[in-house]
N, C-alpha and C positions, 0 to 999 in steps of 0.2 A: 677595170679599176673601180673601185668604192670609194664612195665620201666616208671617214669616219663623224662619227657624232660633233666634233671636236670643230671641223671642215664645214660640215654642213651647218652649223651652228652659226659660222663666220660669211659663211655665203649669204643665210638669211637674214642676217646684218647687216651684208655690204649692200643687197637689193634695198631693203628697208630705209638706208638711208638713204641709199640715189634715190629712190622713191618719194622721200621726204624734200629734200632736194628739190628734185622736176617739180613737184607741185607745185612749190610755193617762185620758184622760177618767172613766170610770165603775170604774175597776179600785178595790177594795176594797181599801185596805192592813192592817186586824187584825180579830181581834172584837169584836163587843159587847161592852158592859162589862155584868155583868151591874147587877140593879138591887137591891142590897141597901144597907142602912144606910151603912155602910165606902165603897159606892164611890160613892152621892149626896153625901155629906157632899163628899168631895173636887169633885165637880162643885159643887156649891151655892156652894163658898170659890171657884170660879176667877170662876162668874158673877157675885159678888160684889167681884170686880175682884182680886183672888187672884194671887199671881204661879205663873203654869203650874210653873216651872222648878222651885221651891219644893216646891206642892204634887206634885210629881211623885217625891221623896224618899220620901215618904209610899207612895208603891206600891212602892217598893223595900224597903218593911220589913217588907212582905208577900209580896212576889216578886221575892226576890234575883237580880240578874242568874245565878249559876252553873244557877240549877233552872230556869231559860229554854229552852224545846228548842236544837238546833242551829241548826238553821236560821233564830232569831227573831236580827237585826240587836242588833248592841250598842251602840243608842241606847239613851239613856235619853230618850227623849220619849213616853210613854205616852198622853198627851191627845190626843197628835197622830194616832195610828196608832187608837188604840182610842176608835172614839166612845161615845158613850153612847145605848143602846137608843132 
């Protein structure tokens, strides 16, 4: 059995993208959050059904976007990026 050009086209497609895929799969996007009083409390209120976007304020009154390195992105979604230990 032969691949036509047509087949084998769509094969080095389908690899390419799981490829592209897996990569990007396991990459870590922040740190830990560490585990002190201040930053369970704010987990505790989102598993409690807690609106993220809300309690995400809350980290910015502690770590104003300006004292952010350079290179940290100017989202505000902190829950999103920084899991919890």
């Amino acid at each position: 059995m032969t691949l036509s050009k047509r087949d084998a086209f769509f094969a080095i497609l389908l690899v390419a993208v799981l490829a592209f895929l897996f990569a990007g799969a396991g990459k870590k996007l922040g740190t830990d959050v560490p585990e002190t009083k201040d930053h369970l409390d704010f987990y505790q209120q989102l598993e409690q059904g807690g609106n993220r976007i809300e309690l995400e304020q809350g980290c910015v009154s502690c770590h104003p976007v300006p004292s952010l390195p350079a290179t940290h992105p100017r989202k505000e979604e902190c829950m999103v990026c920084h899991p919890r230990k």
